[in-house]
Structure formats: C-alpha cells, structure tokens
LODRENGU-961342 format. One record per residue (C-alpha): residue in one letter; x, y, z. Coordinates in nm, 3 decimals, decimal comma, always signed. Each point is the difference from the previous one (the first is absolute). Layout:
('A'; (X; Y; Z))
...
END
This chain:
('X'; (+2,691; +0,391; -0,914))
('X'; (-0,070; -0,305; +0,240))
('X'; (-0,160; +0,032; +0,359))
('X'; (-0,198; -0,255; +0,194))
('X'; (-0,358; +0,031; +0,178))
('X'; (-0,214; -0,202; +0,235))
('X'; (-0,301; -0,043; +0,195))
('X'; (-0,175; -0,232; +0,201))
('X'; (-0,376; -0,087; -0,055))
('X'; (-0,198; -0,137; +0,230))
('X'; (-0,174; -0,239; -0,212))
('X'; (+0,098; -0,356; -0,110))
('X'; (+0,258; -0,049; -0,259))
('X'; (-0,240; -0,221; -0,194))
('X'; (-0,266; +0,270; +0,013))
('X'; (+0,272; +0,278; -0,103))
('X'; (+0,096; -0,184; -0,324))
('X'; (-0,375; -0,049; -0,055))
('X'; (-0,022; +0,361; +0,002))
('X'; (+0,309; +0,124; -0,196))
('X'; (-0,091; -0,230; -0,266))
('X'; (-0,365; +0,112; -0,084))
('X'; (+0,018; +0,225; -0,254))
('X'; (-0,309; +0,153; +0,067))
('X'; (+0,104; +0,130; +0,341))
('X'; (+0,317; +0,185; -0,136))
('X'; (-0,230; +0,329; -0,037))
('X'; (-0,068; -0,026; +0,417))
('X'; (+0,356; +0,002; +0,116))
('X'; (+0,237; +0,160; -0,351))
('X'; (-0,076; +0,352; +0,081))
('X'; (-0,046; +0,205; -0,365))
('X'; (-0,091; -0,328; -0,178))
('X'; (-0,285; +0,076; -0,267))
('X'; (+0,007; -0,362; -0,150))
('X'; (+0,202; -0,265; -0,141))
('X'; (-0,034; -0,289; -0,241))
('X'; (+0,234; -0,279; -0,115))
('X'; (+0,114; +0,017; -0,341))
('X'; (+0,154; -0,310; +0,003))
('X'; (+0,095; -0,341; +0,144))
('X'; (-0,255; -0,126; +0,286))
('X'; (-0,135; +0,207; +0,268))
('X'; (+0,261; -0,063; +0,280))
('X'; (+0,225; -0,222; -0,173))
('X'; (+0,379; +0,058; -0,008))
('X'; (+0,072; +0,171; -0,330))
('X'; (-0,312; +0,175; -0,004))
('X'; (-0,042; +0,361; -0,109))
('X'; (-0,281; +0,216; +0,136))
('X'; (-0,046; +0,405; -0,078))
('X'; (-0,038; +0,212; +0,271))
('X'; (-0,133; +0,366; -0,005))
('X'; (+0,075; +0,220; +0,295))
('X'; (+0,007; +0,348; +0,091))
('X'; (+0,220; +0,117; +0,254))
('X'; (+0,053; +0,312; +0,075))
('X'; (-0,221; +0,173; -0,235))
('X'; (+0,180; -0,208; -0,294))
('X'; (-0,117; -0,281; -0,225))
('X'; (+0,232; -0,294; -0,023))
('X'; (-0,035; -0,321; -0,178))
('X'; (+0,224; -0,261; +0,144))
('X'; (+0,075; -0,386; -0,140))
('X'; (+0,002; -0,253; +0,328))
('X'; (+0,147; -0,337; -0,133))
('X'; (+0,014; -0,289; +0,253))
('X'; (+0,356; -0,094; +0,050))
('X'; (-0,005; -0,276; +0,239))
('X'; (-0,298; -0,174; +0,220))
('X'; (+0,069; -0,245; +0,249))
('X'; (-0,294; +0,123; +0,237))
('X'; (-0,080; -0,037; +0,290))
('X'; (+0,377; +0,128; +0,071))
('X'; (+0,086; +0,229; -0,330))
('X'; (-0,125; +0,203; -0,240))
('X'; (+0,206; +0,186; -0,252))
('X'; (-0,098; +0,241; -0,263))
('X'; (+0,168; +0,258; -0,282))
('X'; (-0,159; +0,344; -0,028))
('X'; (+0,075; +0,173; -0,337))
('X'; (-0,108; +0,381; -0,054))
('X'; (+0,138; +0,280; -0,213))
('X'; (+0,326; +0,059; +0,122))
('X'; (-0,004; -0,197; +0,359))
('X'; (+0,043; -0,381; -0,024))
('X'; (-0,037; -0,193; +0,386))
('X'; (+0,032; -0,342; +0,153))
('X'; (-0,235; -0,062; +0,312))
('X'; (+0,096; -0,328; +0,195))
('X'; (-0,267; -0,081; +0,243))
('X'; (+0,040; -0,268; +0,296))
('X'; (-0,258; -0,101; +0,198))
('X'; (+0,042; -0,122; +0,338))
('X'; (-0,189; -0,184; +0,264))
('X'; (+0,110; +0,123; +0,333))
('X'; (-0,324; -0,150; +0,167))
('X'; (-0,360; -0,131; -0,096))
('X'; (-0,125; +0,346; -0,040))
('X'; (+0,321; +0,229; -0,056))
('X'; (+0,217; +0,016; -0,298))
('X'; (+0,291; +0,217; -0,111))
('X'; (+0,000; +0,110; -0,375))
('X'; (+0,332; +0,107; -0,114))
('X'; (+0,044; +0,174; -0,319))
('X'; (+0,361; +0,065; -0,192))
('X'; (-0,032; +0,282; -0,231))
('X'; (+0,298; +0,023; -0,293))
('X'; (-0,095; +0,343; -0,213))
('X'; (+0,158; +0,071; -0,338))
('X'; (-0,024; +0,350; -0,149))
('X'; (+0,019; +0,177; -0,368))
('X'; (-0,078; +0,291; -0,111))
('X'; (-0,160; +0,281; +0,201))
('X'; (-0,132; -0,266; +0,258))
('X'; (+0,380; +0,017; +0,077))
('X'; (-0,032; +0,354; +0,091))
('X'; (-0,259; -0,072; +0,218))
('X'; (+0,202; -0,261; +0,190))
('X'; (+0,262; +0,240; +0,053))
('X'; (-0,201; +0,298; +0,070))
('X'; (-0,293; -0,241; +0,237))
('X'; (+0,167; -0,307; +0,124))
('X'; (-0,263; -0,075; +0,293))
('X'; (-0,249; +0,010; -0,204))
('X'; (+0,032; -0,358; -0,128))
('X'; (+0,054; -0,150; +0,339))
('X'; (-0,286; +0,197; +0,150))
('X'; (-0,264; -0,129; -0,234))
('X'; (+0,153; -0,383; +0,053))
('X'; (-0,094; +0,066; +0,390))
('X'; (-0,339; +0,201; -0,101))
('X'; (-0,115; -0,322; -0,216))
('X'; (+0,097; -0,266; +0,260))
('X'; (-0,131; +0,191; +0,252))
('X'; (-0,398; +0,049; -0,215))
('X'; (+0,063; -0,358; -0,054))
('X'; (-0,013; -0,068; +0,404))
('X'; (-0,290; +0,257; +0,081))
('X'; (-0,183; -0,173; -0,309))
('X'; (+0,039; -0,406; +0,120))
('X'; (-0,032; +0,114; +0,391))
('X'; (-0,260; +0,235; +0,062))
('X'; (-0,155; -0,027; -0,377))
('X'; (+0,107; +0,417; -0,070))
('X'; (+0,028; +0,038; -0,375))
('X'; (+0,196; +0,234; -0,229))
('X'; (-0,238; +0,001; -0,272))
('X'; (-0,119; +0,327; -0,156))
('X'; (-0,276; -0,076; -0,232))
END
C-alpha cells in the first residue's frame, strides 16, 4: 500500500525541522505515544534505532523507527518495523515562504500476518492516521495545542 499526504505549516522550515527532530516533543504531536528510547546508534543519526510504545486504538504496539536517510533541512526518511506491518515514511520539507512550509510525507506499507487482514478489511485507516499525525504536528508548532495524555 502507497499513498501520499501533505500539509502546509505556517512556521519556518528551519523552525519545523527544529521541532520534528527533538525527541522530547514527539509525545505533543504522535497521538498514542507513551515513550520512546533509542536502543542504538546516536540520537538522530541515520542508522539509528529508537523503540517506540504506542497505543492506538485501545492496543499496545511496540514499533522499531530506524533512520533511513537525513539530508535535513529538505528530507527525512525513516523505516517503521512492528509485528506484522513493516513502512517507509519519506518526508520533504519545503519552504514556500519565510513563515510557510509544505511537509510532504510518502508512505510505502508492507503487511504479514493478520496485520494483512486488517489492510484488507480497514484500508483508510493507515492513511487517516498519516493526516491525523501531520495535522497534531501543525496545531502543536502553530498555536502550541498538544496531544499529550499524561
């Protein structure tokens, strides 16, 4: 499954990246993320590994996000490993003024399992929460609204 997404921000491209890349503001704008921690490589760093635990829709998941490729301020490319789903996200960031920027995010999912049930049976579902997180990312950096839950 492939689709694309994209939003414009009304913030500064530089200020964008800034944001995206802090680690410790992932809990304001990736709705259903209890916490994360690399487990190996450098925080950031292409190659990099860091654990995430989310729960989404009443479920627990534990997901693998490896850093791909990294060529900021432009790109941003990570690998997102879970049981039975395996995804690409391509993310390029563009300056369309001093204070607006599009984000546009490729999404390549790969399914085993019962996760390929689910992608039959709920194919929206992926998509949907692509647009949900880029749009929590805007209301976070624009008007400071956070996702977190505790």
């Amino acid at each position: 499954m492939k689709y694309t997404t994209e939003i414009i921000i009304n913030k500064p491209r530089d200020l964008i990246i800034e944001t995206f890349e802090n680690s410790s503001l992932l809990p304001h704008w990736q709705r259903g993320l209890k916490r994360s921690r690399v487990v190996s490589g450098k925080d950031g760093e292409v190659g990099s590994k860091r654990k995430l635990y989310i729960t989404m829709e009443g479920q627990s998941i534990k997901m693998t996000e490896t850093i791909i490729k990294k060529n900021l301020p432009e790109e941003w490319h990570g690998k997102y490993t879970s049981k039975g789903m395996e995804s690409i996200q391509q993310n390029f960031f563009e300056a369309l003024s001093d204070n607006q920027t599009k984000w546009t995010s490729h999404s390549e999912f790969k399914f085993s399992g019962f996760m390929k049930l689910i992608s039959k049976l709920l194919p929206d579902i992926f998509k949907k929460r692509s647009v949900l997180v880029q749009q929590d990312f805007k209301a976070f950096i624009e008007d400071g609204k956070s996702v977190k839950t505790n």
